[in-house]
One Martini backbone bead per residue (centre of mass of N, CA, C, O) as a GRO file, in nm:
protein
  136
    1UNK     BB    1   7.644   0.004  -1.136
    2UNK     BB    2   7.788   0.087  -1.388
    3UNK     BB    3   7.775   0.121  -1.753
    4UNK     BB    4   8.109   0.036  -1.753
    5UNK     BB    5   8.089  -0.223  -1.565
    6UNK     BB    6   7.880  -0.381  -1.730
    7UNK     BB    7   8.040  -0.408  -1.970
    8UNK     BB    8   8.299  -0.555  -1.893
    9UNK     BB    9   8.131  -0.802  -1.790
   10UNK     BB   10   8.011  -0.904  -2.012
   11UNK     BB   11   8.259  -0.922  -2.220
   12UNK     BB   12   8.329  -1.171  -2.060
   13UNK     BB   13   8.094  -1.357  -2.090
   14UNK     BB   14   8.144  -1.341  -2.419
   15UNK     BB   15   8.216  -1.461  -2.671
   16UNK     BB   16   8.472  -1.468  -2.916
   17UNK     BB   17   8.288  -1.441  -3.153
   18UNK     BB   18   8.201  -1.227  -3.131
   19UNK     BB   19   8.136  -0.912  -3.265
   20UNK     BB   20   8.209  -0.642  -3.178
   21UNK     BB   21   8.022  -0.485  -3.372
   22UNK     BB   22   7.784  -0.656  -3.232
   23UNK     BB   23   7.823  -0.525  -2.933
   24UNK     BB   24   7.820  -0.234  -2.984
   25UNK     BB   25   7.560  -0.212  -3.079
   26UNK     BB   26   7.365  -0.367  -2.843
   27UNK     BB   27   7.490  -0.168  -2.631
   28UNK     BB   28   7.378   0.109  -2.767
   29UNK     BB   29   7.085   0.013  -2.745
   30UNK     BB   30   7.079  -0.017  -2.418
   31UNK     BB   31   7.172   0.253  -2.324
   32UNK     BB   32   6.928   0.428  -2.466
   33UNK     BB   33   6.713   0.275  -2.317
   34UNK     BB   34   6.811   0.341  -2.025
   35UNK     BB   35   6.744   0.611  -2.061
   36UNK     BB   36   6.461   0.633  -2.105
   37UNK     BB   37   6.357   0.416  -1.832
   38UNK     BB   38   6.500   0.506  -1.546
   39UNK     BB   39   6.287   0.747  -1.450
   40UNK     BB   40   5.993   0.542  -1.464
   41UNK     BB   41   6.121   0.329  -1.242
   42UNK     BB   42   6.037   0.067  -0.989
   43UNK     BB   43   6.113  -0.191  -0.800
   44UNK     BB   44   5.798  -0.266  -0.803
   45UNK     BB   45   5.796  -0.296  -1.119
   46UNK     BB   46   5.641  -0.469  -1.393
   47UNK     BB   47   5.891  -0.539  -1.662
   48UNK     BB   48   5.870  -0.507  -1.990
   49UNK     BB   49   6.110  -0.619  -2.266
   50UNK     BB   50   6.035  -0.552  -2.616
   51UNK     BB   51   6.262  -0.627  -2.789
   52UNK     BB   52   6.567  -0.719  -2.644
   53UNK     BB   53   6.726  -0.900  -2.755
   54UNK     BB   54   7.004  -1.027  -2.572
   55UNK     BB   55   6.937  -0.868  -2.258
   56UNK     BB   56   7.053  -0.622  -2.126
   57UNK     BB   57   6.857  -0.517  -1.992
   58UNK     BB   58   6.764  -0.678  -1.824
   59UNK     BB   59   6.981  -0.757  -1.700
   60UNK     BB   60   7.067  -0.532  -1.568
   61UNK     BB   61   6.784  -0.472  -1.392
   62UNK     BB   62   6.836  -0.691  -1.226
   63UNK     BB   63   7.099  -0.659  -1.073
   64UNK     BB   64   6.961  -0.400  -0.956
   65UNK     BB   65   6.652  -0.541  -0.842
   66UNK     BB   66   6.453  -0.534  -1.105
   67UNK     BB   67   6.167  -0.641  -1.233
   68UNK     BB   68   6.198  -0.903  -1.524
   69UNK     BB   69   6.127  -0.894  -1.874
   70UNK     BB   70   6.118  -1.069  -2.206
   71UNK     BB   71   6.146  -1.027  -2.545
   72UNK     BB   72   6.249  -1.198  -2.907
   73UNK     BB   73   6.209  -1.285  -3.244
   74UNK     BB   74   6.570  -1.293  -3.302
   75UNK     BB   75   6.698  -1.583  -3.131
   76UNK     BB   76   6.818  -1.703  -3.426
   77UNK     BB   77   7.056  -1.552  -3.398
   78UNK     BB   78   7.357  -1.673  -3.323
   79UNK     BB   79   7.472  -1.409  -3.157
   80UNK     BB   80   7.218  -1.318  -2.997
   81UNK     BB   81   7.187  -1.595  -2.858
   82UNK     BB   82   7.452  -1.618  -2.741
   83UNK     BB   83   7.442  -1.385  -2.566
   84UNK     BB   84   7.175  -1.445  -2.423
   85UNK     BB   85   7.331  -1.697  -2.296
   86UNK     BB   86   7.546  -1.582  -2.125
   87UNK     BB   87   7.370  -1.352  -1.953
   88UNK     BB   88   7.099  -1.531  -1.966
   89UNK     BB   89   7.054  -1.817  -1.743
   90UNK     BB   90   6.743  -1.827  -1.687
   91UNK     BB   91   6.546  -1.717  -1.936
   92UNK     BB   92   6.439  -1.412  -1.960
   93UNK     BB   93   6.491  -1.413  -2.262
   94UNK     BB   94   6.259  -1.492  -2.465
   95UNK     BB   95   6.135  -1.685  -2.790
   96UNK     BB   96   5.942  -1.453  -2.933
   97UNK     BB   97   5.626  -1.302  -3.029
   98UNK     BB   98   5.357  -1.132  -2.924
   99UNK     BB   99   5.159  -1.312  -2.993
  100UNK     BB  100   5.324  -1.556  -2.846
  101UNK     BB  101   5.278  -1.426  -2.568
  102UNK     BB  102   5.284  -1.585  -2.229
  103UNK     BB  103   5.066  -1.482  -1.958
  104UNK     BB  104   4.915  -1.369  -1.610
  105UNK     BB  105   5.068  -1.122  -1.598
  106UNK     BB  106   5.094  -0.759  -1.492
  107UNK     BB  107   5.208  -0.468  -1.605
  108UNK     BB  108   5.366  -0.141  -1.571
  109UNK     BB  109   5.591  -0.187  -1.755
  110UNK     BB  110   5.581  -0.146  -2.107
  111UNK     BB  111   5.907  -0.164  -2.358
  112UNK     BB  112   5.969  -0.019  -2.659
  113UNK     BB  113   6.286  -0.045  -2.862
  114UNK     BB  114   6.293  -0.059  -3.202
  115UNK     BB  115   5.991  -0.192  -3.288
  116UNK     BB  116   5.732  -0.071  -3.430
  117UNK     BB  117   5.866  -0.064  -3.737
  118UNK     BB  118   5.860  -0.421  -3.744
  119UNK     BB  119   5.563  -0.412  -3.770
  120UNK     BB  120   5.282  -0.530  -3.925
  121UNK     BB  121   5.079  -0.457  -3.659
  122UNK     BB  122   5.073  -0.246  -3.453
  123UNK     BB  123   4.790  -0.231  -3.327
  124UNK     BB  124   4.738  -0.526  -3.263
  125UNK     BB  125   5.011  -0.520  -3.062
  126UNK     BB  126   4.914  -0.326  -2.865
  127UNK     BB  127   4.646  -0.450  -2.798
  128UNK     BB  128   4.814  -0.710  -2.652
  129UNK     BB  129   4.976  -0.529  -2.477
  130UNK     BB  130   4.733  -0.384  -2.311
  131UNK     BB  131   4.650  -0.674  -2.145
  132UNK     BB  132   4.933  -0.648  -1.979
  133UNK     BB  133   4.858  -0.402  -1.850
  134UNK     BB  134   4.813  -0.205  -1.577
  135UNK     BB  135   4.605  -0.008  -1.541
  136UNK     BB  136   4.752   0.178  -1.313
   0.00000   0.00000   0.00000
């Protein structure tokens, strides 16, 4: 599926509550997200997506049938949650920030776009993502 076909299907998929310019944010932080990711994974890795926002990331690799979940503590707000309900009906991204995500699982890529920046504590934050990152 091209990145404009996948646009396509998404924007029907979303509440037509949502500002357009606020989808077209989140598409294109998606957009850029992929740019940044697609060269570095194999469907056999396991994908962790950092500050996933709506979910379009993790959306988009699931479809293509790579191994994928995510997190964000923003899915509080209700346009951010309701994409995220629209497109991700399996609830692959969980609300949540990284102090309180809990897996048993260990990941190939944990992927952070946008994110760093944001955290209060990034230095605590990257050694507890350390941790459920795959040795290998």
């Amino acid at each position: 599926m091209t990145l404009s076909n996948y646009r396509e299907e998404i924007t029907s998929q979303i509440p037509d509550s949502i500002p357009d310019e606020y989808l077209d944010s989140y598409f294109n932080s998606f957009f850029h997200s992929y740019a940044e990711i697609e060269h570095l994974i194999s469907y056999s890795d396991e994908i962790l997506d950092v500050g996933s926002g709506a979910g379009f990331l993790v959306n988009y690799l699931l479809s293509q049938g790579y191994k994928v979940e995510g997190f964000d503590n923003y899915l509080y707000n209700p346009h951010t949650r309701a994409i995220n309900r629209a497109i991700n009906s399996k609830e692959e991204v969980k609300n949540c920030d990284i102090a309180d995500f809990q897996t048993e699982k260990k990941f190939d890529v944990i992927f952070l776009h946008n994110v760093i920046e944001h955290l209060d504590n990034w230095e605590e934050s990257i050694l507890s993502l350390n941790k459920i990152l795959n040795p290998k």
